[in-house]
Each structure stands twice: as structure tokens, then as C-alpha cells.
KETI-603001 format. One line per 10 residues: for each residue x negated, y, z negated of N, C-alpha, C. Coordinates in nm, 3 decimals. Example, Ala and Ser with C-alpha at 12.3 -4.5 7.8 and 13.67 -1.06 7.14 Angstrom:
2
-1.319,-0.569,-0.780,-1.230,-0.450,-0.780,-1.320,-0.330,-0.780 | -1.285,-0.225,-0.708,-1.367,-0.106,-0.714,-1.290,0.003,-0.787 $
This chain:
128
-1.213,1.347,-1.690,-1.205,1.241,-1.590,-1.241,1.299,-1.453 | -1.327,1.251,-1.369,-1.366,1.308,-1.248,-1.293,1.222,-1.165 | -1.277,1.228,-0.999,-1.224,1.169,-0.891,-1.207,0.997,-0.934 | -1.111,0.968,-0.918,-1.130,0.805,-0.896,-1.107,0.748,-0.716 | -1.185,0.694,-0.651,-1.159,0.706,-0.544,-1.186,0.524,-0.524 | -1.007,0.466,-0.463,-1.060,0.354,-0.455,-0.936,0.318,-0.307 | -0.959,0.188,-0.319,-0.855,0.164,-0.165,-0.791,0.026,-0.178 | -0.696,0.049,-0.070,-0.580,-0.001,-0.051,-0.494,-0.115,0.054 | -0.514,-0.270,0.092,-0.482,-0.306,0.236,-0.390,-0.363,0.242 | -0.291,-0.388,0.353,-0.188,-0.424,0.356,-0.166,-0.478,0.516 $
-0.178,-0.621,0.577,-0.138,-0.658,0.701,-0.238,-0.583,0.694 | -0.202,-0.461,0.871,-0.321,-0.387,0.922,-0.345,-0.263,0.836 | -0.283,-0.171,0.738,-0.258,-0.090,0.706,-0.366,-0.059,0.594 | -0.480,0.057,0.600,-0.579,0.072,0.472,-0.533,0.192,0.459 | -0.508,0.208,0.265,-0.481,0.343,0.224,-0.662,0.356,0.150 | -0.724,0.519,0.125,-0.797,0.533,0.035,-0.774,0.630,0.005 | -0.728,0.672,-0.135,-0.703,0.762,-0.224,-0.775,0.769,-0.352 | -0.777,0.952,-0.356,-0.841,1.037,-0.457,-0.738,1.070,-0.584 | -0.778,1.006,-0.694,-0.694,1.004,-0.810,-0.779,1.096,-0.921 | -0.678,1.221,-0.956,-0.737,1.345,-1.042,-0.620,1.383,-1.105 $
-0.673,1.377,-1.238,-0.540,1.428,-1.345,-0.485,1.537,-1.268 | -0.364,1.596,-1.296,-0.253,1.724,-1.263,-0.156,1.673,-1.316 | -0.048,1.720,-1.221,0.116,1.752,-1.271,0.230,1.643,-1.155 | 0.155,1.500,-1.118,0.208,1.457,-1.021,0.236,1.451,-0.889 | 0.137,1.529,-0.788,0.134,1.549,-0.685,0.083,1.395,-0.589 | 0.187,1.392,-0.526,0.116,1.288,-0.421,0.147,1.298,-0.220 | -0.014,1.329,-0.204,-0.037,1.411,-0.069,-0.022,1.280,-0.003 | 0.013,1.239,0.145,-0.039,1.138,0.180,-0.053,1.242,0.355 | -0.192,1.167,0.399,-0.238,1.237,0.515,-0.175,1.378,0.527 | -0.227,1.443,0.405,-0.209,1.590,0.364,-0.062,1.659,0.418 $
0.077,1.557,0.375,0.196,1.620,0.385,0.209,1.505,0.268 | 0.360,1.596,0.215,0.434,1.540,0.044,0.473,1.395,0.090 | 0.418,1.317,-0.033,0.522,1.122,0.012,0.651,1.151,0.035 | 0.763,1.249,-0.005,0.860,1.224,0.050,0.908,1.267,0.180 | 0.842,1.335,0.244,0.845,1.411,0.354,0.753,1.273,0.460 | 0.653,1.217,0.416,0.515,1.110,0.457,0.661,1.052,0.527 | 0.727,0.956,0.382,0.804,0.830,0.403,0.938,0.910,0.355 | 1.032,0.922,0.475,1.141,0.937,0.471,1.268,0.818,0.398 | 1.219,0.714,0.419,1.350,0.621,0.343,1.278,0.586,0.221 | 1.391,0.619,0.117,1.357,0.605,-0.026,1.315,0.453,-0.099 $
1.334,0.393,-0.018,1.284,0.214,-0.029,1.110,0.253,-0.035 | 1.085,0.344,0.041,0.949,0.327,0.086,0.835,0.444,-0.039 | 0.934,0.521,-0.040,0.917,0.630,-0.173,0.920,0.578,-0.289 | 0.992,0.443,-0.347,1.029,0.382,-0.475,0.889,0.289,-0.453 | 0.871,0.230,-0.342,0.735,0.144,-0.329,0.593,0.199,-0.375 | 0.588,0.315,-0.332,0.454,0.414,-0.393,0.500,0.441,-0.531 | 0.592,0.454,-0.581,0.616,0.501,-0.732,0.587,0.403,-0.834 | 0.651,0.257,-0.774,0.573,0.132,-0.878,0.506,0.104,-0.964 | 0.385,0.117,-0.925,0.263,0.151,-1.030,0.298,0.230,-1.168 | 0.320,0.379,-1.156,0.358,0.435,-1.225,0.530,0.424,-1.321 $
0.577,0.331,-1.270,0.692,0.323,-1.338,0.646,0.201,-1.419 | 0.551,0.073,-1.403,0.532,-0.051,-1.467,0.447,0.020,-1.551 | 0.352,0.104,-1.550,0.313,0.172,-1.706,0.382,0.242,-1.742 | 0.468,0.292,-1.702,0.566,0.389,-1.753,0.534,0.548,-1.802 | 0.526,0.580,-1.682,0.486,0.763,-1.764,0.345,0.797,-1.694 | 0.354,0.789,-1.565,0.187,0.800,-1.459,0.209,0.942,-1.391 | 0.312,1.007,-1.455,0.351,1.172,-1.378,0.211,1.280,-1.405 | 0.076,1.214,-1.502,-0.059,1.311,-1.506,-0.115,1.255,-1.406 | -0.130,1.245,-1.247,-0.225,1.236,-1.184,-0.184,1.317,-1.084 | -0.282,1.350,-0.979,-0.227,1.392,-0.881,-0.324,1.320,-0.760 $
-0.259,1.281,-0.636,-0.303,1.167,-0.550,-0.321,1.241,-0.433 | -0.419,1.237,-0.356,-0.456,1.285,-0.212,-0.467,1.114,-0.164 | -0.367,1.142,-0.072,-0.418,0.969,0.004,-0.438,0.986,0.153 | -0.524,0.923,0.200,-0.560,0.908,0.361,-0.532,0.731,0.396 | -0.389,0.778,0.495,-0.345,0.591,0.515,-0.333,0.608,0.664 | -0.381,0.515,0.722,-0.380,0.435,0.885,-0.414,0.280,0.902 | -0.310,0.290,1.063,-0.287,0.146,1.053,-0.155,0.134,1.001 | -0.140,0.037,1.098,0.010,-0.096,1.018,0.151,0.013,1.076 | 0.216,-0.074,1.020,0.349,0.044,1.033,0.390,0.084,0.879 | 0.528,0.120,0.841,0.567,0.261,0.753,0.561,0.136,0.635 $
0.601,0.034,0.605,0.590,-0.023,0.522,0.504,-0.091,0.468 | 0.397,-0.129,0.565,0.234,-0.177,0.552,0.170,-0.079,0.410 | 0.171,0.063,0.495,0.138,0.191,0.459,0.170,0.187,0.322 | 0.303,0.179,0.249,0.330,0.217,0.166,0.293,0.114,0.054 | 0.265,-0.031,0.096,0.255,-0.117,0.027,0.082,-0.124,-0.028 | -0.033,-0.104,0.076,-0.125,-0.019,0.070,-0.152,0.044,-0.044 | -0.084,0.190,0.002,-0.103,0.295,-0.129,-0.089,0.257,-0.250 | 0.067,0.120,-0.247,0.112,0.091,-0.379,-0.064,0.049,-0.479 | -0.059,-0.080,-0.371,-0.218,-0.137,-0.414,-0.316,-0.050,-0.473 | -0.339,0.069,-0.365,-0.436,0.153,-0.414,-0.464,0.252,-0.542 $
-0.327,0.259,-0.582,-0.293,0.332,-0.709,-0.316,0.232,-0.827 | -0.230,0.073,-0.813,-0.266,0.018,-0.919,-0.399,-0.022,-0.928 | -0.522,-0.003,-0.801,-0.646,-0.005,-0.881,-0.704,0.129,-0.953 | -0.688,0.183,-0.923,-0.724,0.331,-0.972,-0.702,0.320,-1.111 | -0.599,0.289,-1.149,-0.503,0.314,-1.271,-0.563,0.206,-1.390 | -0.616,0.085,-1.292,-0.687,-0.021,-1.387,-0.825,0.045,-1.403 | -0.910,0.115,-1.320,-1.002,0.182,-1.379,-1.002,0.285,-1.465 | -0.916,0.359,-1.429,-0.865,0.466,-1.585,-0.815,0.417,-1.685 | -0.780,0.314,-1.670,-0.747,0.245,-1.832,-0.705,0.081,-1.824 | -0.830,0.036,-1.871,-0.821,-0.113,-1.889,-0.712,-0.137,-1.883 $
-0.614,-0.143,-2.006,-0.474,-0.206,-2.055,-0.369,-0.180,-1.947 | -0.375,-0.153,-1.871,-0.267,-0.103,-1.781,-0.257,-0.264,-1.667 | -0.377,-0.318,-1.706,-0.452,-0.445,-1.549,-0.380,-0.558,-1.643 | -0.308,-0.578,-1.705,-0.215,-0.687,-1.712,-0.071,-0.671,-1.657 | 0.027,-0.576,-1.707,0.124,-0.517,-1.671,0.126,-0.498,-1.523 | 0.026,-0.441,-1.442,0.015,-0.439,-1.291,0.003,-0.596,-1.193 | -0.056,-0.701,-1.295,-0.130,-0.780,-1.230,-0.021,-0.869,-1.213 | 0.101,-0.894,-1.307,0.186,-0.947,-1.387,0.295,-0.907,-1.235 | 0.318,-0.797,-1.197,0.403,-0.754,-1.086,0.353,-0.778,-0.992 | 0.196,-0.811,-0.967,0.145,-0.891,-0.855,0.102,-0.718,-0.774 $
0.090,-0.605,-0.798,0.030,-0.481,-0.736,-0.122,-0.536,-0.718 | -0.183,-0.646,-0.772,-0.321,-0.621,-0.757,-0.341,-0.727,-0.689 | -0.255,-0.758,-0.597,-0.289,-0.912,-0.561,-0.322,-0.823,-0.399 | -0.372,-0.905,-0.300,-0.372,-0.915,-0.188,-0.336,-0.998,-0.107 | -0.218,-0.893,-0.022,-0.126,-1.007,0.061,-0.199,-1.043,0.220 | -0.231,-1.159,0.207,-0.319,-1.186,0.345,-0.217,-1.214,0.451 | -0.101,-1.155,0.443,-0.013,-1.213,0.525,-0.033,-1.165,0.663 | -0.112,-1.170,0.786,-0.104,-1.115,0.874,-0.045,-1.130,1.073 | -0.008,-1.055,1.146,0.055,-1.132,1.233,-0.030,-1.246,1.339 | 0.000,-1.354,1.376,-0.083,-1.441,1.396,-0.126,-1.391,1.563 $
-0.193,-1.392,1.668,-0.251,-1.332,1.762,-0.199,-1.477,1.828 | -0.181,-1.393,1.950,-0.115,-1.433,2.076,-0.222,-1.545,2.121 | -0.215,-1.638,2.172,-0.276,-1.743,2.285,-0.258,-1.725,2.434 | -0.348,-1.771,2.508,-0.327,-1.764,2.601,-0.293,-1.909,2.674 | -0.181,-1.911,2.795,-0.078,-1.981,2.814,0.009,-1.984,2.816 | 0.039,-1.920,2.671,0.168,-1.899,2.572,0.248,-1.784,2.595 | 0.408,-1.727,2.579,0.442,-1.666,2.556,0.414,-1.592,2.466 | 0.422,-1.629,2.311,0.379,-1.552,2.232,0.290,-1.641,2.153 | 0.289,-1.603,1.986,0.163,-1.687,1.933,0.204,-1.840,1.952 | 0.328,-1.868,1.906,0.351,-2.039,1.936,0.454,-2.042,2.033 $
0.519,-1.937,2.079,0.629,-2.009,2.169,0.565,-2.042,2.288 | 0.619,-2.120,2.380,0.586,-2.163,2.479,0.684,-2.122,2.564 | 0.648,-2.109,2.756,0.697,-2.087,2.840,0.831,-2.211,2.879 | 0.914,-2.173,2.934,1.007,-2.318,2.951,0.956,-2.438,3.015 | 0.998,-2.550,2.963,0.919,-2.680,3.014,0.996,-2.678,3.158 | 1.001,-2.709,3.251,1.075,-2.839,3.357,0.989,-2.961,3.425 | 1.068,-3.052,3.392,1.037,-3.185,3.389,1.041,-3.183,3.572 | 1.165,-3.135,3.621,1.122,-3.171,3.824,1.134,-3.067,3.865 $
């Protein structure tokens, strides 16, 4: 199996990661995910993939993620692994698709207006 190299988006947040058999290593912007993402919410989020096939501890992951904040990021990578994983093996793209890893969340924050306080609030009315 040579490099699988595919990517990842989330809100503002793009992961693209290099997927190569090993012993489970996962680099993200070349320091360890648990060291990357300190709260384990965010560490169990990158692991996903590999726990819904159950047994994904042969790869080893170099990831390059920017953009978004810590949870964008991680949700990203999640993405980016379960495509990888559907290209290394068909059967895996139901089980992933089924948990919704392959979906894309267009959820993004809506941009400010001008006038406005923020995207919809408005400044206080007075009537006199």
C-alpha cells in the first residue's frame, strides 16, 4: 500500500493527511494527537473512525490541520481518516457513512452585516 493522501473540512478548519501502514502513529502538525489535543473529548474524536471498524491500530497518520478552532480541527481529521480508510477498503464506507464521518457539516458562522451589531442582532431601538 503506498501513501493515501486525502482531506478533511470542518466550519473553517482543513485537515490533509498522509495515511501509511505502521504501528499507529498519529502526528498532527508534526507533534503526538495527544500532546496536538489536550482534552480527551477531542482525542476520542480523532479515534472514531478507527474504533467504528474496529481494529485501525495498522496505520500510521502524518496530518497537517489549520484553521477553525480545537474542535473544528479535530472533527476535520475525524473526516479525513474516514476517507482514507474508505479508499483502503471499500467495506469499511457503510459502517463510517452510517455514523455520518463522511458527511459534510456545512454548518458555518454566519458573517456580520453592516448596521448591525452582530450577524442578526440589532443595535437598541428608541422610539423618542
Amino acid at each position: 500500500m503506498e501513501v493515501i493522501n486525502k482531506i478533511g473540512r470542518r466550519k473553517t478548519a482543513v485537515a490533509r493527511i498522509y495515511m501509511t501502514p505502521g504501528k499507529g502513529d498519529i502526528k498532527v502538525n508534526g507533534r503526538d494527537y495527544k500532546e496536538y489535543f489536550p482534552f480527551e473529548v477531542h482525542q476520542i474524536v480523532v479515534q472514531q473512525p478507527f474504533a467504528v471498524i474496529s481494529g485501525g491500530n495498522g496505520y500510521d497518520l502524518k496530518v497537517n490541520v489549520r484553521g477553525g478552532g480545537i474542535s473544528g480541527q479535530a472533527e476535520a481529521i475525524r473526516m479525513a481518516i474516514s476517507r482514507a480508510l474508505c479508499e483502503y477498503n471499500g467495506e469499511f464506507r457503510g459502517a463510517l457513512k452510517k455514523e455520518g464521518f463522511l458527511t459534510r457539516d456545512p454548518r458555518m458562522v454566519e458573517r456580520k452585516k453592516y448596521g448591525r451589531a452582530k450577524a442578526r442582532k440589532r443595535f437598541q431601538f428608541s422610539k423618542r
